[in-house]
Every structure is written in structure tokens, then in C-alpha cells.
C-alpha positions in Angstrom: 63.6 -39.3 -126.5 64.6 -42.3 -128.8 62.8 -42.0 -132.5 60.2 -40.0 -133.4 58.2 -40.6 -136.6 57.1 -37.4 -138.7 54.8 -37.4 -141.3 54.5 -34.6 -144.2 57.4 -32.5 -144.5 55.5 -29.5 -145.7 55.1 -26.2 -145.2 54.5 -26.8 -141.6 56.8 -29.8 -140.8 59.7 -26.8 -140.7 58.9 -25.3 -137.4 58.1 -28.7 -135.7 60.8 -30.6 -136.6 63.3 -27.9 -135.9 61.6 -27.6 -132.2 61.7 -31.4 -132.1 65.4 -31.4 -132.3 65.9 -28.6 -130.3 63.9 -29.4 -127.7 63.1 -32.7 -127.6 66.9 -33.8 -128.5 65.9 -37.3 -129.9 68.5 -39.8 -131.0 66.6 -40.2 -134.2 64.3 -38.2 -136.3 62.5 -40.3 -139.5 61.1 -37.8 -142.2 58.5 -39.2 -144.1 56.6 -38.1 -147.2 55.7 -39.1 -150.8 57.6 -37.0 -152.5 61.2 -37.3 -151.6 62.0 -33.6 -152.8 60.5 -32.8 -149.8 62.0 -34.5 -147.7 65.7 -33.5 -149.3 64.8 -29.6 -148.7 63.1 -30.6 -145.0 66.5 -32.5 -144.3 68.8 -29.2 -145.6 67.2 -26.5 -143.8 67.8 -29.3 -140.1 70.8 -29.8 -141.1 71.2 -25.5 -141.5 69.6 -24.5 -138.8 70.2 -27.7 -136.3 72.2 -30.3 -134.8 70.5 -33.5 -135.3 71.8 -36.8 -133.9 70.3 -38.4 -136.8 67.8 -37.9 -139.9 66.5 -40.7 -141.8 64.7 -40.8 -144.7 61.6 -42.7 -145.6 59.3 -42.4 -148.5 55.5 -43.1 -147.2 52.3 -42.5 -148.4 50.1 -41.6 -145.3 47.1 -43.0 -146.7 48.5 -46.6 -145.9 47.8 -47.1 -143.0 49.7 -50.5 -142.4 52.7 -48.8 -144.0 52.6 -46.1 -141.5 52.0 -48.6 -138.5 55.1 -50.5 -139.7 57.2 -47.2 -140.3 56.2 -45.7 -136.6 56.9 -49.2 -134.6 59.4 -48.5 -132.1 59.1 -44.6 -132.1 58.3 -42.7 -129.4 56.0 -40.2 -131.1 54.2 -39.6 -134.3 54.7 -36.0 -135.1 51.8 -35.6 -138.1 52.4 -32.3 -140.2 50.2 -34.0 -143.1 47.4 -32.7 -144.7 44.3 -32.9 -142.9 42.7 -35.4 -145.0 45.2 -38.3 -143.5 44.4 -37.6 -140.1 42.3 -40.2 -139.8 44.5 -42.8 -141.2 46.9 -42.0 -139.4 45.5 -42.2 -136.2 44.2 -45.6 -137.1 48.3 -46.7 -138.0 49.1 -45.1 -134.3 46.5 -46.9 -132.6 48.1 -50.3 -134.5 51.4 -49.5 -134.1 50.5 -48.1 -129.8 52.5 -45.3 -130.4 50.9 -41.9 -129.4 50.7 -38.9 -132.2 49.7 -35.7 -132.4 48.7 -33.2 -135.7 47.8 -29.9 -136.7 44.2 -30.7 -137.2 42.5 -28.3 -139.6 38.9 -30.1 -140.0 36.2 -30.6 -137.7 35.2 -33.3 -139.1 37.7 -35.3 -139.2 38.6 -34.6 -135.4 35.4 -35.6 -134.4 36.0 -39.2 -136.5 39.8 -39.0 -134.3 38.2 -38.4 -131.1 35.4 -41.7 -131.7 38.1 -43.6 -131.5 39.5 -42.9 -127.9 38.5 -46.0 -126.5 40.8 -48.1 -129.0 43.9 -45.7 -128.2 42.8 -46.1 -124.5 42.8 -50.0 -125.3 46.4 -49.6 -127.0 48.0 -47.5 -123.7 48.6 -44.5 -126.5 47.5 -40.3 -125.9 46.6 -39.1 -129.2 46.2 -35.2 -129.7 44.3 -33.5 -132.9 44.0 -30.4 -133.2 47.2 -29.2 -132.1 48.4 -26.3 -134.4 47.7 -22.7 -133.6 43.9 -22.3 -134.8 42.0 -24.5 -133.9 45.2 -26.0 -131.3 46.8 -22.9 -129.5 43.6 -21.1 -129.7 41.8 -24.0 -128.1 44.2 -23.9 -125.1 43.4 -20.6 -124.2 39.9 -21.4 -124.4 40.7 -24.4 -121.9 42.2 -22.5 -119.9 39.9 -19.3 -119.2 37.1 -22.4 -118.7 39.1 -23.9 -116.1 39.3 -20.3 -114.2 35.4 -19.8 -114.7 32.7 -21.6 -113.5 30.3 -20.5 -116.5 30.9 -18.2 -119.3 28.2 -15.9 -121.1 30.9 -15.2 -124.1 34.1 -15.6 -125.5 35.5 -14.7 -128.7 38.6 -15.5 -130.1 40.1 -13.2 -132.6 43.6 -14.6 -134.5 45.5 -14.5 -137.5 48.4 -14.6 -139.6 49.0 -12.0 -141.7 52.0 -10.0 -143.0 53.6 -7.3 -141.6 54.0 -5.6 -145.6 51.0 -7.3 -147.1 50.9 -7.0 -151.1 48.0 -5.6 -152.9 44.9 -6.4 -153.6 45.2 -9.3 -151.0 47.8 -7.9 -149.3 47.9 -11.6 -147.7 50.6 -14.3 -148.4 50.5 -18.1 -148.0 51.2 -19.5 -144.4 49.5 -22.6 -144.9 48.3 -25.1 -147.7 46.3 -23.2 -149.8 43.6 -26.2 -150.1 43.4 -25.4 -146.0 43.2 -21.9 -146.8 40.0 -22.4 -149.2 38.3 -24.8 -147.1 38.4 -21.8 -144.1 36.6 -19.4 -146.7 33.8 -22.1 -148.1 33.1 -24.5 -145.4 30.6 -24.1 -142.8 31.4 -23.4 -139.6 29.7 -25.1 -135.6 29.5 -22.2 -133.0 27.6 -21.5 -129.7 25.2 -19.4 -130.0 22.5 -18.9 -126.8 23.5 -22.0 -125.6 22.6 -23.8 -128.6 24.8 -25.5 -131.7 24.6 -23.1 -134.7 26.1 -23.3 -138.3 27.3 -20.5 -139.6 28.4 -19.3 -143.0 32.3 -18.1 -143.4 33.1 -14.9 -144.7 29.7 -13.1 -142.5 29.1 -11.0 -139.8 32.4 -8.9 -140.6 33.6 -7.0 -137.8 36.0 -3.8 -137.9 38.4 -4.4 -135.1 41.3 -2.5 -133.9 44.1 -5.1 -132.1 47.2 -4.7 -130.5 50.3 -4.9 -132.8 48.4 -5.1 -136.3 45.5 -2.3 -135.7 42.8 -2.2 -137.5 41.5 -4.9 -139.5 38.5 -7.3 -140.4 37.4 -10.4 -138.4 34.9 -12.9 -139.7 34.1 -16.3 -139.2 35.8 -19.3 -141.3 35.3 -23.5 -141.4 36.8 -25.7 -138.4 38.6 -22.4 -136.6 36.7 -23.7 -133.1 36.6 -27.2 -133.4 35.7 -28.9 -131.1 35.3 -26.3 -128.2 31.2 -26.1 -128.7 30.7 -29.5 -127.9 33.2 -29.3 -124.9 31.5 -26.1 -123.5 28.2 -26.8 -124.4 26.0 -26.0 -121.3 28.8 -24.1 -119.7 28.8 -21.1 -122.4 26.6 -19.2 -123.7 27.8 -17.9 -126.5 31.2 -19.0 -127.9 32.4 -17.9 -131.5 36.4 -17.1 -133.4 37.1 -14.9 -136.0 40.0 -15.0 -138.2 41.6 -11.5 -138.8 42.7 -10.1 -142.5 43.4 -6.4 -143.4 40.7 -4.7 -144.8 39.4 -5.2 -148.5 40.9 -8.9 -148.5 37.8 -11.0 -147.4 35.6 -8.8 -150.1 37.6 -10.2 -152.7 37.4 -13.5 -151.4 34.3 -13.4 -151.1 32.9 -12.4 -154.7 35.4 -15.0 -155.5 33.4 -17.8 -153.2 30.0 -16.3 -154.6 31.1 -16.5 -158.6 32.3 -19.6 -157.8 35.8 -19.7 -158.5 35.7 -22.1 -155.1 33.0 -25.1 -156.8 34.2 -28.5 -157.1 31.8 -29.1 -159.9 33.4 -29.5 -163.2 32.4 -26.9 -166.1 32.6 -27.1 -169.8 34.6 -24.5 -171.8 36.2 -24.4 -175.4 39.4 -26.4 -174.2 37.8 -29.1 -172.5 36.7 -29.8 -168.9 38.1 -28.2 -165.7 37.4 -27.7 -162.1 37.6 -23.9 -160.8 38.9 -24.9 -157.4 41.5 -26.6 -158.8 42.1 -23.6 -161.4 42.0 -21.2 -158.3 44.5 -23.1 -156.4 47.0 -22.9 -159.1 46.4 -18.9 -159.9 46.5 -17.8 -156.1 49.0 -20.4 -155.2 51.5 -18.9 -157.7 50.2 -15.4 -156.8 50.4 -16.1 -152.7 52.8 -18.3 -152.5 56.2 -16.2 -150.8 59.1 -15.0 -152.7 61.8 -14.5 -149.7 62.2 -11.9 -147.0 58.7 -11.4 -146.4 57.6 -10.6 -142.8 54.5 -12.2 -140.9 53.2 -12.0 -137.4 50.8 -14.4 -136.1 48.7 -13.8 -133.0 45.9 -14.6 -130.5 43.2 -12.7 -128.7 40.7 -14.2 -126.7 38.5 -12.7 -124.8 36.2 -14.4 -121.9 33.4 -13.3 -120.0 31.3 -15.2 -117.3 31.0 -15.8 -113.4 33.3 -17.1 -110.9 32.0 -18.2 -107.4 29.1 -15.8 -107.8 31.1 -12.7 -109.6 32.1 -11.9 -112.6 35.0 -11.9 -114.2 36.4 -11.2 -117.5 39.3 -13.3 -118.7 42.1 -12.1 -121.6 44.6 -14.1 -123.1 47.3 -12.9 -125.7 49.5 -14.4 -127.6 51.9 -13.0 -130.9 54.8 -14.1 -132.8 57.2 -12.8 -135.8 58.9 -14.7 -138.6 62.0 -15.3 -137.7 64.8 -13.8 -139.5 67.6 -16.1 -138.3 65.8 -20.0 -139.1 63.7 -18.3 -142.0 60.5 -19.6 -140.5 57.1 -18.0 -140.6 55.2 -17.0 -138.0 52.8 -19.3 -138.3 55.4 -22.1 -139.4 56.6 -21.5 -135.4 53.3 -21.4 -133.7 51.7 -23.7 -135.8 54.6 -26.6 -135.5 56.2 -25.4 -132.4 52.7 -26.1 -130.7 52.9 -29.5 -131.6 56.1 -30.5 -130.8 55.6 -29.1 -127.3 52.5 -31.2 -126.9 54.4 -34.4 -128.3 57.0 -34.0 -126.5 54.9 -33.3 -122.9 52.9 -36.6 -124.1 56.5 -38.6 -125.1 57.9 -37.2 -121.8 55.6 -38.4 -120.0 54.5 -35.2 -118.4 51.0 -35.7 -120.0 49.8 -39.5 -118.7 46.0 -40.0 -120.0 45.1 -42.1 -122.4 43.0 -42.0 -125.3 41.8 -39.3 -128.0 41.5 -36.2 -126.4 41.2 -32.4 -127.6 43.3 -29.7 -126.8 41.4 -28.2 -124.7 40.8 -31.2 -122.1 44.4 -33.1 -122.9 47.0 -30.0 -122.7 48.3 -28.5 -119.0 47.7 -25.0 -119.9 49.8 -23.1 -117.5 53.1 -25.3 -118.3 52.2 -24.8 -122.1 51.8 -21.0 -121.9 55.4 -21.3 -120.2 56.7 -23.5 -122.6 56.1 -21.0 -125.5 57.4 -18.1 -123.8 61.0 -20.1 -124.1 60.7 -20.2 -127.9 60.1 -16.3 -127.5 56.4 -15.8 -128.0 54.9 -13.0 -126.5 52.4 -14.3 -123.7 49.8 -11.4 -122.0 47.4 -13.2 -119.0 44.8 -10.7 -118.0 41.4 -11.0 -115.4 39.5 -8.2 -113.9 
């Protein structure tokens, strides 16, 4: 691989850009953000933990969209670890510049906007992939995959998470992701099958007490954009098709009198000192509260669970997937399967090894056997069940 373009050099950027490197070996690797800070701390830990052949620096703002065309021209690969809101931009620079991208995805919403515009990628000779972190993007895969062993499915539920191993009271939860990502998964409505049918439904209900492999008992419930855009892939083929995203107990009933006070509202209220937004006041305060000190522990992992009928039987499908931070590179758990999941996509796309065109979910674009084996190389634990 000659140059690939990345774009945010967040929280998230860590674990794919050191896969990139590692695994995808390219001659040149451009890190680009707004905020060079970032960059100059994204550059130190590759340079720590890494070889590079070459890092180069390049201050962007990834709303422009001809800034980004001209940035990725020539590159093999757009590697997007921005926020979710310049996904669509971004696309839009990729399809200009016909170079093919993928990102962690994180609103349905905006996928759906990504995925309208397949024809012009098709048009440009590019493979774009959304939606390719670990939920909605790993858990999506699994998903693919159990459909593409069944003929029809009456459920399937996916249950994941990231959560830490020593969680700290009253939360006992620590940042993993953008905290304006976090929120959105506790406010935002969410699509789901339900009897066949499209359903919204509210995040933070139907709380279910679950006992899992590795982290035991905890709570499940639903949150905003964790499926994607599996019910509209599925539709007519399951039944009943939900995911649940897994904290320890006593953490989403907290979050939830939050949501219902309205710490979470947009809508600017008046006080003694002058206007102010409560989301914006509750991103500061749990930011500062959540955000990781050093040396804590996380594990990150998938269950998914599928029911339904294979040439005339039935047959009930489990996948499982977990990870640990890593000690060594400092990473997260859900810095690795976040960004390690799409760096192994962009690289099978960049490789070659994935060939159709166009703007196409996980689910339908990733080869699901080579990708299971791909993270078992990076050391994720990888369980394939039927009965």
C-alpha cells in the first residue's frame, strides 16, 4: 500500500492507525485533523509503539469537502476516524477525489444519506464502507454472517459492550468513545424489527438482567444507531431483530433520571449567570468525571445470538467475540476493536481482496469468514457456535 489518508486523530484513530501500519505496511501515512495537538500526540504514540515508513502531517477540517478531496488524491485509502457528523462530507470528498474510505459510523442517519449515494461511488470505480467500527460495524458482521448460514430467521439479538473490568462508582463506567457519541446512544431513538415490521424504539427500555460470559451479570437495553442498518437489510427475512448494549447494574438508572430531568436537552435555559445549554453543561461534567486517568482496564465484547430455519430445520446460530485493553500499546479495548475493524476492512478494500463497487454496509460489503480470521491475528477471542 502506497498512502493512505486518515481523518480525525481521536480517541479512535489510535487503534487504526497503529493496525494500519502494522498490517497494512504503507509507504506513507497522512494524519489529518483541525487541531494539530492532536495530531502531535497521534504521531508520538506511532512513533512509540510502531515503525512507520513515513507520517505526515496535515491540518484539515473535514467539513471541506474539496479540501479533503484534494488532501486524499493519490491515496490508496481514506481511513475516517472523525466524528460522525463529517461522514457525509467526507464521503462526498471520496467519491471526488475516487478514492475508496471507510469510517466508524455511529449514526443511522447519516449511513443511510452514505449509502444513497452508491451509484456516484459505483460511477467513480470507489468501495466505500460505513459503519465499520465495533457497534454498529463488527456487530453487523456477525449479523451478516449468521444470515448468510440461514435461510430465514425468527430472532436474533445482539448483546455488546465496553465496559471496565474495575468500573468506578456510581457509574462505574469510563469513556471509550466521544462522549457526544455516548449521549446520542442514551437519547436518540432507535429502528428495530419487530414481527417483521420497522419499529422505533426508545433507549434506555426494556432493561434486561443478563448474565454473559467473562463480565456476568449485568443490564442490557436498547440505545440510538446500535443496528443500523441491519432492519432494512433483513427486512422480510427476520422476524424479529433487536441489540442491546450491556452496562453493570445501577449505571443506566442514573442515566436515565439524568435523560428524563433533562440534563440531555439541547434547548437553552435561563439562569442567574446567563444562558446555557445542559447537554453541553453535561458533556463537560461527565467528560471530566469519565474521561480515564491511566491504567484502567476495559474489555469489549460481542454476543449474538440467532435463531431461524435452514433447509427446512432449525438452527440456532452463536457468535462471540471479546477483547482486553492492552497493556503493552496502552490501547483500549474498544480503541482495538473499534479501529482495528476498520483498518482490516480498508485494507481488504485497498488490497483488493474486496472488488465491489459502491456504498455498501457491513453486512453485505465484508467477507465474513476471512474477517473473523483476520481478528483472531490481532488476538481477539473468536467463539463460532450452531446447534
Amino acid at each position: 500500500m502506497k498512502k493512505v489518508l486518515l481523518i480525525g486523530c481521536g480517541m479512535q484513530a489510535y487503534g487504526a492507525a497503529l493496525d494500519m501500519i502494522l498490517f497494512g505496511n504503507p509507504e506513507e501515512l497522512i494524519l489529518a485533523d483541525a487541531f494539530p495537538e492532536m495530531i502531535t500526540k497521534l504521531t508520538q504514540f506511532l512513533e512509540k509503539n510502531s515503525k512507520p515508513k513515513k507520517l505526515t502531517p496535515l491540518k484539515l477540517d473535514a467539513g471541506d469537502i474539496d479540501a479533503t478531496a484534494t488532501a486524499a488524491l493519490g491515496c490508496d485509502l481514506i481511513l475516517n476516524t472523525a466524528p460522525y457528523k463529517y461522514a457525509l462530507d467526507i464521503t462526498k470528498a471520496a467519491i471526488k477525489a475516487r478514492v475508496s474510505m471507510v469510517d466508524l459510523g455511529g449514526d443511522t442517519t447519516m449511513v443511510l444519506a452514505q449509502l444513497a449515494l452508491t451509484n456516484e461511488a459505483k460511477t467513480a470505480g470507489i468501495t466505500i464502507i460505513p459503519d465499520c467500527g465495533m457497534g454498529p460495524g463488527m456487530t453487523n458482521i456477525t449479523v451478516g454472517h449468521a444470515m448468510e448460514l440461514l435461510d430465514t430467521a425468527d430472532e436474533i439479538i445482539t448483546r455488546d459492550g465496553g465496559i471496565p473490568t474495575n468500573g468506578k462508582p456510581p457509574l462505574n463506567y469510563h469513556l471509550v468513545f466521544a462522549i457526544e457519541t455516548l449521549t446520542n446512544e442514551y437519547t436518540g431513538m432507535t429502528t428495530q424489527l419487530r414481527d417483521g415490521k420497522l419499529i422505533e424504539i426508545a433507549p434506555m427500555t426494556e432493561i434486561e438482567q443478563c448474565d454473559l460470559p467473562v463480565v456476568g451479570k449485568v443490564e442490557a437495553t436498547h440505545g440510538m444507531g446500535m443496528l443500523s442498518t441491519l432492519p432494512w437489510t433483513y427486512q422480510g427475512r427476520v422476524k424479529n431483530l433487536e441489540n442491546k448494549f450491556v452496562r453493570y447494574p445501577g449505571h443506566l438508572a442514573i442515566w436515565k433520571a439524568l435523560r428524563e430531568i433533562g440534563f440531555f436537552s439541547r434547548e437553552e435555559i435561563k439562569t442567574e449567570n446567563g444562558m446555557f445549554q445542559p447537554r453541553a453543561m453535561s458533556k463537560a461534567v461527565l467528560e471530566k468525571f469519565l474521561m480515564p486517568k491511566g491504567g484502567e482496564k476495559d474489555v469489549s465484547f460481542i454476543q449474538t445470538v440467532s435463531k431461524g430455519m435452514k433447509d427446512g430445520k432449525k438452527l440456532e446460530i452463536t457468535h462471540w467475540i471479546c477483547d482486553y485493553s492492552d497493556a503493552k500499546t496502552g490501547l483500549t479495548s474498544m480503541q482495538r476493536t473499534t479501529g482495528f475493524t476498520a483498518s482490516i476492512v480498508g485494507q481488504m478494500i485497498a488490497s483488493g481482496f474486496i472488488k465491489e463497487k459502491g456504498v455498501l454496509p457491513p453486512e453485505l460489503g465484508v467477507p465474513k469468514m476471512p474477517f473473523f480470521d483476520l481478528i483472531q491475528t490481532r488476538g481477539f477471542e473468536f467463539k463460532l457456535s450452531q446447534k
